[in-house]
N, C-alpha and C positions, 0 to 999 in steps of 0.2 A: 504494500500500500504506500501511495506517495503521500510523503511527511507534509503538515500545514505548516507554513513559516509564519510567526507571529509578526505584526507591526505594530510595537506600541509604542501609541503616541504620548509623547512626555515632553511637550512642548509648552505647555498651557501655563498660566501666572498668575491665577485666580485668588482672590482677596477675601473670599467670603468664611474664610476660614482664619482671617484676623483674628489675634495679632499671634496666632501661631505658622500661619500660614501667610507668608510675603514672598515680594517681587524675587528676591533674593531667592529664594528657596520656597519655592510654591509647595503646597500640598502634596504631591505626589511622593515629594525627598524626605519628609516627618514623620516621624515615629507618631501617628496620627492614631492609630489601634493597636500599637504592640511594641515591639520589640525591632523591626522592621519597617520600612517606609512602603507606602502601596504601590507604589513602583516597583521594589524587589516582591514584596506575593506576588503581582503582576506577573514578575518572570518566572516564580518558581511553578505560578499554576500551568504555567506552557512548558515545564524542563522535562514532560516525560518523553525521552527519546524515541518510543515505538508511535508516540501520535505527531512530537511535532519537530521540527527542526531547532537549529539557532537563532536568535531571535533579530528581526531589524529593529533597532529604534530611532526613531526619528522625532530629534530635540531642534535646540537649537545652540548657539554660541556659546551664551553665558552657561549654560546647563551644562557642557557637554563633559567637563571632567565627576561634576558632581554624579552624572549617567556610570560614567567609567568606574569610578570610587564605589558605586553602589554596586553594580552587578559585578567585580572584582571581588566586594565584601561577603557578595554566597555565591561566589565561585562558576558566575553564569557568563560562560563567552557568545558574544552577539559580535553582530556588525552597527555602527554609531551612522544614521545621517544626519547632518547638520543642512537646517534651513536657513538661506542667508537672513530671509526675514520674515516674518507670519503670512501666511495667507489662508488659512482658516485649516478647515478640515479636508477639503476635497483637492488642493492640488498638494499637501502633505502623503494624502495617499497613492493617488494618480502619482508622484515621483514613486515613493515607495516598490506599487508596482510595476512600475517602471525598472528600480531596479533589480529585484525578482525577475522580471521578464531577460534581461538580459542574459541571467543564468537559466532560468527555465520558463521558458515562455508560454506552460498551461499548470505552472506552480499554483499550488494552492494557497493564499493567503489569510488571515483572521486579522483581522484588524481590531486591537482594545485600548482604549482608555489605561492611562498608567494609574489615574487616579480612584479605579472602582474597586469596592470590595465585593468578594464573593464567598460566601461563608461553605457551600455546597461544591467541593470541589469533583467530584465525581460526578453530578448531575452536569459539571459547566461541562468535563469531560465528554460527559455522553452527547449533550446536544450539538457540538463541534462535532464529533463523528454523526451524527444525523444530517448535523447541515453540509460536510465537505460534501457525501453520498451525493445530495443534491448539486451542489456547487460544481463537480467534475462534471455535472449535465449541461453545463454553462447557467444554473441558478444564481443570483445575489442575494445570500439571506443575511437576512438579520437575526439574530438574538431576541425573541420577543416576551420580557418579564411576564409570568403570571400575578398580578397584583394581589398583596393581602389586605389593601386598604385602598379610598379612592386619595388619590393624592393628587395635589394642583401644579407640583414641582416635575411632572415629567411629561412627554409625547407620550400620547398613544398612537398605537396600530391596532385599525381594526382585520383581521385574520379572515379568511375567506376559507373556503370547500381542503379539504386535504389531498395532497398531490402522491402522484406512486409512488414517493421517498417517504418511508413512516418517521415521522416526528416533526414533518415539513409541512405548513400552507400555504396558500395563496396570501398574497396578502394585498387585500381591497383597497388601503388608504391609510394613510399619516394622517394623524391628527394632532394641533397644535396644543399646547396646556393649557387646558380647563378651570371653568371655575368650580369653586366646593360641588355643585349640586350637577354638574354636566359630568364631573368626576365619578360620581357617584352613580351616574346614567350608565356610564361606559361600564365601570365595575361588575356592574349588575348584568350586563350587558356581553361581558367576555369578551372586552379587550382588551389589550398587552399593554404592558411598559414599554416603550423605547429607551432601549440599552445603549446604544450606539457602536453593538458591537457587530461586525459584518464577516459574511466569510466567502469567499468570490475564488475563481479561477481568474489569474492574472491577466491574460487575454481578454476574459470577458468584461472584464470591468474597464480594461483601457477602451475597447471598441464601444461601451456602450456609452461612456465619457463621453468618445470624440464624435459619438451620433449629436450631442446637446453640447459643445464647447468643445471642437475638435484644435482650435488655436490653446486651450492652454494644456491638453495632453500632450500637444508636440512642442510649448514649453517645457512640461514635465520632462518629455523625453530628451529633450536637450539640454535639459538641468544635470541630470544622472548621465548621458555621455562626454559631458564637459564638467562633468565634476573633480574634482585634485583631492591627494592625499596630505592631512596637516597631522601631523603627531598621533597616527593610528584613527583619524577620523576621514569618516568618506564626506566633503564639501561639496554641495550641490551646487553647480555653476548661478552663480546670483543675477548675470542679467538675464539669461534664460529664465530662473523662475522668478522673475519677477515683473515677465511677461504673461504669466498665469494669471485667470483672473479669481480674487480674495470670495469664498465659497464655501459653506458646509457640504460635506459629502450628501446629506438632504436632498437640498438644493440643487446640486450640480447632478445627480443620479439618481438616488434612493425613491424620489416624487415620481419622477418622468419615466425610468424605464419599466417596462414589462416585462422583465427577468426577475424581479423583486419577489424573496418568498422570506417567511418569518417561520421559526423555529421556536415554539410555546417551550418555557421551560422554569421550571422554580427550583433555583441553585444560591437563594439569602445574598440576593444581588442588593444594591445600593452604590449609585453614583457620589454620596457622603460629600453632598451638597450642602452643608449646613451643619452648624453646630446643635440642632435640634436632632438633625441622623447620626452626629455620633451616640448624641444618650439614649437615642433606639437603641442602637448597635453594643453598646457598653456594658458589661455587666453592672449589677443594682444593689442596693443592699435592703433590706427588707420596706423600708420608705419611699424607694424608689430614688436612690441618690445615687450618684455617679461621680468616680475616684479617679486622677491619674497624676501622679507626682514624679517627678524627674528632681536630680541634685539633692537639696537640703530640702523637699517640699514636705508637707504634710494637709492633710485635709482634718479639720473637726464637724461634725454635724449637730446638732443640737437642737430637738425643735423642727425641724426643714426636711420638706422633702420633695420627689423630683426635682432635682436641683445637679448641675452638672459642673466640675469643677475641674480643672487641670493647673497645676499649682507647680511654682520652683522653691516656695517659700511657705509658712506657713499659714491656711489659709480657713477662715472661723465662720462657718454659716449659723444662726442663731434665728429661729424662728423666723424661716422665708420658704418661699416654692418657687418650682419653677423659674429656675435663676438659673442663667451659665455664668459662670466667673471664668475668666479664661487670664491666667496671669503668667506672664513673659519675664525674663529679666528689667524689661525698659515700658511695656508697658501693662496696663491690666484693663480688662473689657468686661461690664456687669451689665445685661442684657435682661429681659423676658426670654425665656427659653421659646418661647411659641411665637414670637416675632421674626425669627430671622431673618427677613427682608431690610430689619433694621442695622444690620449689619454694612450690609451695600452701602444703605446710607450714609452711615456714620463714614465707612473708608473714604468716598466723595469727600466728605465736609473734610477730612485728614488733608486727602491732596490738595485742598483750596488753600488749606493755610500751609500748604510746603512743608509737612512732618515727612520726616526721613523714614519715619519707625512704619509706614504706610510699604516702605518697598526693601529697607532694609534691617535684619539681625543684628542685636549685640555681636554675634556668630558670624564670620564674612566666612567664606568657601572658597581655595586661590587652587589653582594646579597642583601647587606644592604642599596643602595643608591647609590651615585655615587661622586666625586669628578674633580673639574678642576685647570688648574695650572692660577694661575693670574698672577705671576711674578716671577722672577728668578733671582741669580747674585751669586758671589763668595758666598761662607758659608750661604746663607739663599734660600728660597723657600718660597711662599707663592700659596696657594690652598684655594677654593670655598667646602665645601664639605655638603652634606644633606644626610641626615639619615632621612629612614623611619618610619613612626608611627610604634612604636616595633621592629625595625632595632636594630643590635647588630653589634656592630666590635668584630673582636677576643680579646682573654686577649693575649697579645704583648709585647713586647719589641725591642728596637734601641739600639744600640752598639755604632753610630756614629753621632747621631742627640739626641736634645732635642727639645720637642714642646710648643710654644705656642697656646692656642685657645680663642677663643673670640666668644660669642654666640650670636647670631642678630636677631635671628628667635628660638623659641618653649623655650626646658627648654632639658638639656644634663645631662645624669647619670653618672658621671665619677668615673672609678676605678683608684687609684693610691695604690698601693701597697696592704694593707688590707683597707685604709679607699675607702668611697662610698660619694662622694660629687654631692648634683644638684647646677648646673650653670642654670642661669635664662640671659633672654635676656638683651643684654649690660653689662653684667660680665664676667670674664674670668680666666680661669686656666692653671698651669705650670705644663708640664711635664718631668720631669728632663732624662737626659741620663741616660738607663740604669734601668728606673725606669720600673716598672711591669706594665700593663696600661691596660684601656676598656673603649670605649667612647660606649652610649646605649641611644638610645629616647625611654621614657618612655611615651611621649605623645601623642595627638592623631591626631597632626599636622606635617610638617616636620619638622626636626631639620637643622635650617641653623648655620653655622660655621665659620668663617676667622681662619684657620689654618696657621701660621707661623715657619717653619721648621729650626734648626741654627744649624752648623756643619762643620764636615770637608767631608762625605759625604752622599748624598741626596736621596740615588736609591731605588725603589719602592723594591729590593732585601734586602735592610736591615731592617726587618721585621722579628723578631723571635715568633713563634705563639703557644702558651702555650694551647689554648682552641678556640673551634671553635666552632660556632652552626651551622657554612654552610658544614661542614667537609671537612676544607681547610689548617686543622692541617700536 
């Protein structure tokens, strides 16, 4: 049987998941239900190798080592495409298969969301072998949720007559999201969720593209033949696809063609649109409260209940319901649990007045490791930073800062002008303003660091970068 290659899409930057969830590090990358970000379940529900192959993902720029760091961390090898710049859903996948086609031009492809959970993984299993069956007949199905409630936050499809492939139908129409009582029609009614998940033969999905927008398939396909190789990532050539035109896969296919079949299936799906679907999803405690603490957090409850908390620090509910607290390093969010739309709102009013904490982490994410701010005041800064086993920062220079560092964790390579000195843990080195610089872990652990910054000013902009191994020169 020929292997399904997944596409998942892990491109997306969605805010609705403030303030644990930013521009920096969307949703997909956060330990958001476990121990794990839904990105990696994402790959590990497609790693059985008798149904599916290695996986494509297709990110973009800023993401693409955080992509690498993650499927590196459970051990999952994929191919990386980078988009030069967004253009929705539908020429994301049109390149995708695009590139598929170039290795197997009636490859089977699935297309998922990095961001969804699926609690039934055997059920997701089964209905991917229902729907390829169909797919190799030249079908495009979809994934069609069986609903346990009416809800206003998704598309439905309504499901037509059942086709010679058992677990497959016709599918009659898309339907836009409803309100409470239309919801409720549908339910009753027996129709699906839209999943957004698709499973197609590569061919067919490019030919029926280029039946309804044949100009930006053969962007797509000129994206992926003029794509370059940058540091183990495949770059899709950017004036090609950004002669694509910006489209959900919807829109551009899913509406218009007559290949479209839907696959009913109930596998504890959720798109984990909202911080009201984490406290479905979450375990409870007998009042209906919901826990999840990282660092020094702690939760108390007292009095309260359905109330949804995620804490770094200590955090004390006392006769309330129906509350999400959602607390950050930098910032904290106390909501109506049953509002989430007010979420949206509030990130808006954030970006009007230019708050940082709208797109970026204490936490930054770099090639090399990452870095966090611990404290700040007139002329100095102090930051956390770790460097990976064989991590390299640029050779650099400050115009307006000198640093100090202090190593606490592994052993640090440092370049200061021509000399090369190692820092070993509880030692520490000065880097003068101005001076030529390279901080490098040479070892096989991480390199932890208390970086102290002294100046007249501090901005991740003053950074002159003489040499680069990320080529960020």
């Amino acid at each position: 049987m020929t292997r399904i290659t997944p596409l998942i899409m892990a491109g997306g930057a969605g805010t609705r998941l403030w303030p644990a969830s930013r521009t920096s590090a969307p949703k997909q990358f956060i330990q958001l239900m476990g121990a794990r970000s839904t990105f990696q379940d994402t790959c590990l529900r497609v790693a059985d190798p008798a149904l599916f192959g290695p996986p494509v993902v297709i990110t973009n720029h800023d993401y693409r080592h955080l992509v690498a760091d993650q499927l590196s961390a459970i051990g999952v090898a994929g191919e990386i495409l980078l988009e030069p710049m967004r253009r929705d859903s539908g020429p994301a996948i049109a390149a995708g298969a695009a590139f598929l086609a170039a290795r197997e031009p009636q490859g089977l492809m699935l297309v998922l969301a990095a961001d969804h959970v699926v609690r039934d993984e055997e059920a997701f299993r089964g209905v991917a072998r229902a729907a390829s069956a169909a797919a190799r007949e030249g079908a495009i199905v979809t994934f069609g949720i069986r609903p346990d409630r009416p809800e206003t936050g998704y598309g439905y499809i309504r499901p037509g007559a059942p086709t010679a492939q058992a677990g497959v139908h016709a599918l009659d129409a898309f339907v836009e999201k409803p309100d409470a009582a239309r919801a409720a029609d549908y339910v009753a009614s027996g129709y699906l969720w839209n999943s957004g998940n698709f499973l197609f033969r590569v061919d067919t999905l490019l030919d029926e593209y280029a039946r309804f927008d044949e100009a930006s398939v053969e962007a797509a396909r000129a994206a992926v033949a003029g794509a370059t190789r940058d540091l183990g990532f495949t770059v899709l050539d950017a004036d090609a696809f950004s002669r694509t035109t910006a489209l959900s896969i919807d829109y551009a296919v899913m509406e218009k063609t007559d290949r479209a079949r839907v696959a009913p299936v109930s596998m504890g799906w959720s798109d984990v649109g909202s911080w009201h679907a984490v406290w479905e999803l979450s375990e409870k405690d007998a009042a209906g409260n919901a826990a999840r603490v990282s660092g020094r957090g702690e939760v108390v409850f007292l009095d309260a209940a359905d109330n949804l908390v995620r804490a770094e620090d200590l955090v004390c509910l006392v006769g309330v319901s129906n509350l999400a607290v959602i607390q950050t390093r930098d910032a904290t969010l106390v909501f109506d649990r049953a509002k989430p739309e007010s979420v949206k709102a509030l990130v808006k009013e954030l970006e009007r007045r230019g708050r940082a904490e709208v797109h970026d982490h204490t936490e930054v994410f770099r090639p090399w490791g990452s870095y966090q701010g611990v404290d700040r005041g007139e002329r100095f800064q102090v930051k956390r930073i770790v460097v990976k086993p064989g991590g390299r920062l640029s050779l650099q220079k400050h115009f307006h800062r000198a640093e100090h560092w202090i190593v606490v964790r592994g052993t640090a390579l440092v370049t200061v002008g021509d000399a090369e000195t190692l820092v070993h843990e509880n030692e520490s080195t000065f880097i003068p303003l101005g001076a030529v610089h390279r901080l490098e872990n040479p070892g096989k652990i991480p390199l932890e660091l208390i970086e102290v910054q002294s100046g007249s000013y501090l901005g991740e902009d003053d950074i002159v970068r003489l040499e680069d191994v990320y080529n960020r020169t």
